[in-house]
NUZA-227781 format. One record per atom (N, C-alpha, C): residue in one letter; atom name; x, y, z. Coordinates in nm, 2 decimals, padded with zeros to 4 digits, always signed. Example, Ala and Ser with C-alpha at 12.3 -4.5 7.8 and 13.67 -1.06 7.14 Angstrom:
<lolums>
+------+------+--------+--------+--------+
| resn | name |   east |  north |     up |
+------+------+--------+--------+--------+
|    A |    N | +01.32 | -00.57 | +00.78 |
|    A |   CA | +01.23 | -00.45 | +00.78 |
|    A |    C | +01.32 | -00.33 | +00.78 |
|    S |    N | +01.28 | -00.22 | +00.71 |
|    S |   CA | +01.37 | -00.11 | +00.71 |
|    S |    C | +01.29 | +00.00 | +00.79 |
+------+------+--------+--------+--------+
</lolums>
This chain:
<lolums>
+------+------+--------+--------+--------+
| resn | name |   east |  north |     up |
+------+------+--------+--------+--------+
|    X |    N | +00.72 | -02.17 | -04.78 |
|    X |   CA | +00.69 | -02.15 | -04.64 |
|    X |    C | +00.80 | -02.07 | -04.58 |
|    X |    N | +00.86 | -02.01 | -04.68 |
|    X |   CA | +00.96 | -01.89 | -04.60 |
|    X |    C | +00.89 | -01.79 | -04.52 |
|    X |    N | +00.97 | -01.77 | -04.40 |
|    X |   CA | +00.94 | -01.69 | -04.33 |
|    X |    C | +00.85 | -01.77 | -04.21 |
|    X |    N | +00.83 | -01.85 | -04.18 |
|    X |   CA | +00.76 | -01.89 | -04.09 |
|    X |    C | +00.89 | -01.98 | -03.93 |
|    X |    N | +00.79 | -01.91 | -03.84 |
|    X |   CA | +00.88 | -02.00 | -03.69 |
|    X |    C | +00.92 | -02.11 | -03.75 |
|    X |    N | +01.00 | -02.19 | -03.70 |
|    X |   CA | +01.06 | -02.33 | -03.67 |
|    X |    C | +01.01 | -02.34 | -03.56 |
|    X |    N | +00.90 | -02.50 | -03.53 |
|    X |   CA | +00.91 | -02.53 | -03.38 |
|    X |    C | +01.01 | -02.54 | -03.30 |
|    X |    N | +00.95 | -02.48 | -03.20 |
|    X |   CA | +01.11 | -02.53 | -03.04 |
|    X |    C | +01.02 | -02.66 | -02.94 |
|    X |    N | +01.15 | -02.67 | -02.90 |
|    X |   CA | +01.10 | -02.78 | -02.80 |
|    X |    C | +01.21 | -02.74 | -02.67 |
|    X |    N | +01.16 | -02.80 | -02.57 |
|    X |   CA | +01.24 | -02.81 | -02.46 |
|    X |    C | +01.38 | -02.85 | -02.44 |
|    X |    N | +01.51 | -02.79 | -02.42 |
|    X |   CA | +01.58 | -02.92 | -02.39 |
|    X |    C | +01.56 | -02.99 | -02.26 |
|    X |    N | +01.55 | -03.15 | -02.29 |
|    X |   CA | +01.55 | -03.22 | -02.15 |
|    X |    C | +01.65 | -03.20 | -02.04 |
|    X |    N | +01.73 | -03.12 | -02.04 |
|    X |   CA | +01.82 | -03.13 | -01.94 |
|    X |    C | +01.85 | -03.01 | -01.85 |
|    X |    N | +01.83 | -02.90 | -01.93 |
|    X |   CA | +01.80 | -02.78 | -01.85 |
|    X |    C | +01.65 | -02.70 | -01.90 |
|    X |    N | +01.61 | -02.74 | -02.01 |
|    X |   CA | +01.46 | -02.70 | -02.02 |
|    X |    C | +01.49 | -02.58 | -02.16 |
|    X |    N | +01.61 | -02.49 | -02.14 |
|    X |   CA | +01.59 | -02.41 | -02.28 |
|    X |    C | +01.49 | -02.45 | -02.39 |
|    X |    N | +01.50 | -02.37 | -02.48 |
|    X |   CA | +01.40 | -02.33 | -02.58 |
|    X |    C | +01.47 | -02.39 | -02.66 |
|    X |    N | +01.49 | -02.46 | -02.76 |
|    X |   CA | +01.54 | -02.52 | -02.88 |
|    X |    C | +01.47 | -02.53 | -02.99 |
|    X |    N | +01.49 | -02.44 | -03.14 |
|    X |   CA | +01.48 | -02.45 | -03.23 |
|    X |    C | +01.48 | -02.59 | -03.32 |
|    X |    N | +01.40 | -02.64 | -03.38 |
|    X |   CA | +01.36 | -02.79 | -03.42 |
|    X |    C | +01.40 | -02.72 | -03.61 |
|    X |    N | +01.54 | -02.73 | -03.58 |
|    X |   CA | +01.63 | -02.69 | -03.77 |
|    X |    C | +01.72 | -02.78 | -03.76 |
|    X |    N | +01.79 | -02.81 | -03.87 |
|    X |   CA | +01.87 | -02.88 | -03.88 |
|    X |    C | +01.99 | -02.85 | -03.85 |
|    X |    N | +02.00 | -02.70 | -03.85 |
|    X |   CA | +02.12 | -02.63 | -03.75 |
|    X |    C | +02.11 | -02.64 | -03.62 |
|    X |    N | +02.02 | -02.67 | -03.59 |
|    X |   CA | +02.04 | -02.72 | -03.40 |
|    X |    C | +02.10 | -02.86 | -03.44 |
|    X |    N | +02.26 | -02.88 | -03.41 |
|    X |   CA | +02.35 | -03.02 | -03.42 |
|    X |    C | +02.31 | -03.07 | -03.30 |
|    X |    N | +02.25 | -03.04 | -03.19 |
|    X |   CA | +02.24 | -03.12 | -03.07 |
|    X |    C | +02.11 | -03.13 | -03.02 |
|    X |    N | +02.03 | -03.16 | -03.12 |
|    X |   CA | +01.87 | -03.13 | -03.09 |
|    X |    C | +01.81 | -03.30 | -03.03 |
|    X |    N | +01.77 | -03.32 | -02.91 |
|    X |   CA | +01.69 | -03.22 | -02.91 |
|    X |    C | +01.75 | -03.13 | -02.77 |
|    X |    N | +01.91 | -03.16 | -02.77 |
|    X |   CA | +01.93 | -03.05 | -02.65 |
|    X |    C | +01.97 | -02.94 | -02.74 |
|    X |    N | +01.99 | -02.89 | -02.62 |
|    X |   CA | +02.07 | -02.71 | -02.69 |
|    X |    C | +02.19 | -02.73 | -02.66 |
|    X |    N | +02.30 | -02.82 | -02.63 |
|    X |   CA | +02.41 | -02.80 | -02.68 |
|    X |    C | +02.51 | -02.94 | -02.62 |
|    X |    N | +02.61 | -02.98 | -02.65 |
|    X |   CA | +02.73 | -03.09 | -02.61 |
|    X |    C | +02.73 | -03.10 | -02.50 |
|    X |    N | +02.74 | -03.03 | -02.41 |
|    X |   CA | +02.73 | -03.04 | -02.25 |
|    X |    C | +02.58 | -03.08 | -02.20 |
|    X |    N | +02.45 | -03.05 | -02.25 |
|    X |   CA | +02.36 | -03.11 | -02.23 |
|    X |    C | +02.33 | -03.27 | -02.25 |
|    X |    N | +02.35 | -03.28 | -02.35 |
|    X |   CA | +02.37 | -03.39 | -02.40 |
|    X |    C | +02.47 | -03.50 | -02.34 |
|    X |    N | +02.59 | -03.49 | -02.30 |
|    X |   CA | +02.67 | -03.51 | -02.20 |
|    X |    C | +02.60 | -03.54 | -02.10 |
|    X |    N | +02.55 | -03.46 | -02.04 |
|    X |   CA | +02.48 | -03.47 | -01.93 |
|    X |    C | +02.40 | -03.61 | -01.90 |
|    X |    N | +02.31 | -03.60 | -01.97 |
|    X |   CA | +02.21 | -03.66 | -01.99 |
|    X |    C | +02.26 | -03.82 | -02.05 |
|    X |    N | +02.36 | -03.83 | -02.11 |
|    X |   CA | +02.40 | -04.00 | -02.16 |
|    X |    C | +02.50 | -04.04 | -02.04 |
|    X |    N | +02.57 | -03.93 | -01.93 |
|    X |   CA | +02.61 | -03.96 | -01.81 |
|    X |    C | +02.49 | -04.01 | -01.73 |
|    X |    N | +02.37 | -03.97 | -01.75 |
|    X |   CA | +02.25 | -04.03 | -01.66 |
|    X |    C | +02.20 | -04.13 | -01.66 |
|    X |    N | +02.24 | -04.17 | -01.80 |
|    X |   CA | +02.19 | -04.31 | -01.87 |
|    X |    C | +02.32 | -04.43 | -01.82 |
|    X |    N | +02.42 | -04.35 | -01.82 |
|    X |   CA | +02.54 | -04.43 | -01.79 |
|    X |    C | +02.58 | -04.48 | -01.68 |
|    X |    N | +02.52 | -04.42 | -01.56 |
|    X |   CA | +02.53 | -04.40 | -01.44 |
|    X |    C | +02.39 | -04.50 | -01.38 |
|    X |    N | +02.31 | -04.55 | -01.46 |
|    X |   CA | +02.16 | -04.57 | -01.48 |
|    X |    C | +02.10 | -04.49 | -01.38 |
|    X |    N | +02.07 | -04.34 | -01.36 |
|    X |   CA | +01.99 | -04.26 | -01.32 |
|    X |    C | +01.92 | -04.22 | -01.35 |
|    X |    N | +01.87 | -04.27 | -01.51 |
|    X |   CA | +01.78 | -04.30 | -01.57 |
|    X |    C | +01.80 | -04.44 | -01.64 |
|    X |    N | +01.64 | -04.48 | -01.65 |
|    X |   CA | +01.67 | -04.68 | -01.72 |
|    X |    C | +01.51 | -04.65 | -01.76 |
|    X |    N | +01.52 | -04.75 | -01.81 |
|    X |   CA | +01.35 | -04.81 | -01.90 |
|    X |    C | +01.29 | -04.86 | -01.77 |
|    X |    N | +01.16 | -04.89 | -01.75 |
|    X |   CA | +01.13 | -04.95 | -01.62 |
|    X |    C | +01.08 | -05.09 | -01.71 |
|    X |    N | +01.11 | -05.20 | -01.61 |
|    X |   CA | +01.10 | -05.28 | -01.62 |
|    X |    C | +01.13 | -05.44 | -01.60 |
|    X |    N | +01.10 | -05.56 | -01.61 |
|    X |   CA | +01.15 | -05.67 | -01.52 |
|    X |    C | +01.33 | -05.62 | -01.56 |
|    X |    N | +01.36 | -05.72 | -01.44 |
|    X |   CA | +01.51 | -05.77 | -01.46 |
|    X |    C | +01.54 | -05.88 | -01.56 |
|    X |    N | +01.62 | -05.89 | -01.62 |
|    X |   CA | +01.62 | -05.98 | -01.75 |
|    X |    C | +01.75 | -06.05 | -01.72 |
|    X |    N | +01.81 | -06.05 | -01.57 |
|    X |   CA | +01.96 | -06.12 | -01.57 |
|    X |    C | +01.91 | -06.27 | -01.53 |
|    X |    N | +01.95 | -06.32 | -01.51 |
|    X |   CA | +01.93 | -06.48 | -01.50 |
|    X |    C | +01.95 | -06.48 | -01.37 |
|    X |    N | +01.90 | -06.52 | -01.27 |
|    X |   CA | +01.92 | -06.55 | -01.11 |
|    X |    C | +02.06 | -06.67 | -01.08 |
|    X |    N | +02.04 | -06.70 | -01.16 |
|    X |   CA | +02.16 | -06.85 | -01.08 |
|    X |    C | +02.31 | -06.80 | -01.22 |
|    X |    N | +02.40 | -06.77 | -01.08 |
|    X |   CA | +02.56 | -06.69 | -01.11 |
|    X |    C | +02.60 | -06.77 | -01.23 |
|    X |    N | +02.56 | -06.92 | -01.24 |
|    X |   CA | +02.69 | -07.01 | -01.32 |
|    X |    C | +02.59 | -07.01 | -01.45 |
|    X |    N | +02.47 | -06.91 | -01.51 |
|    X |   CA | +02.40 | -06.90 | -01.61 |
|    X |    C | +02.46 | -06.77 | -01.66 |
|    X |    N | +02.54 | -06.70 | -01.57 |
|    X |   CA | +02.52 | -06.56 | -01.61 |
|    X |    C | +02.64 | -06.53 | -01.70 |
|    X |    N | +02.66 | -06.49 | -01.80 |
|    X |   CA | +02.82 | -06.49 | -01.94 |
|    X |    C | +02.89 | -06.39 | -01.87 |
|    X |    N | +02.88 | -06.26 | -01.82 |
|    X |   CA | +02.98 | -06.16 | -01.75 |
|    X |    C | +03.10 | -06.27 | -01.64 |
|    X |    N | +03.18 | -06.21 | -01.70 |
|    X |   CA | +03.27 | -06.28 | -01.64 |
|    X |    C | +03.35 | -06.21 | -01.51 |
|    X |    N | +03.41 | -06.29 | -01.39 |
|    X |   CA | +03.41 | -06.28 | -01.27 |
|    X |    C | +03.54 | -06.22 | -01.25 |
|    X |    N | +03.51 | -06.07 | -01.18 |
|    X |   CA | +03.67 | -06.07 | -01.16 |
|    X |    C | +03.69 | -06.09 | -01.01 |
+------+------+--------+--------+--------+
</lolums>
């Protein structure tokens, strides 16, 4: 299958074109700063899974501890 495209895909964070090879080291972004980006979003929760809240309502159930 030499000679044939590699799929691309989008990167999620700015949208580029990204080559789907095993030389794209930051796939599926196009590069460290993207990527960055994007686990700061996660970090930040400005992005999250949707879904119930899973903390326990009553404070003296909850293990994080109080500063």
């Amino acid at each position: 299958m030499s000679g044939t495209t590699p799929p691309t895909i989008r990167c999620p964070t700015c949208k580029a074109q990204v080559p789907w090879t095993p030389e794209s080291q930051h796939r599926p972004f196009c590069s460290a700063r993207c990527k960055l980006i994007d686990l700061g979003a996660w970090a930040t929760e400005e992005r999250s899974i949707p879904g119930a809240d899973q903390r326990p309502e009553d404070p003296a159930v909850n293990d994080e501890p109080h500063l």
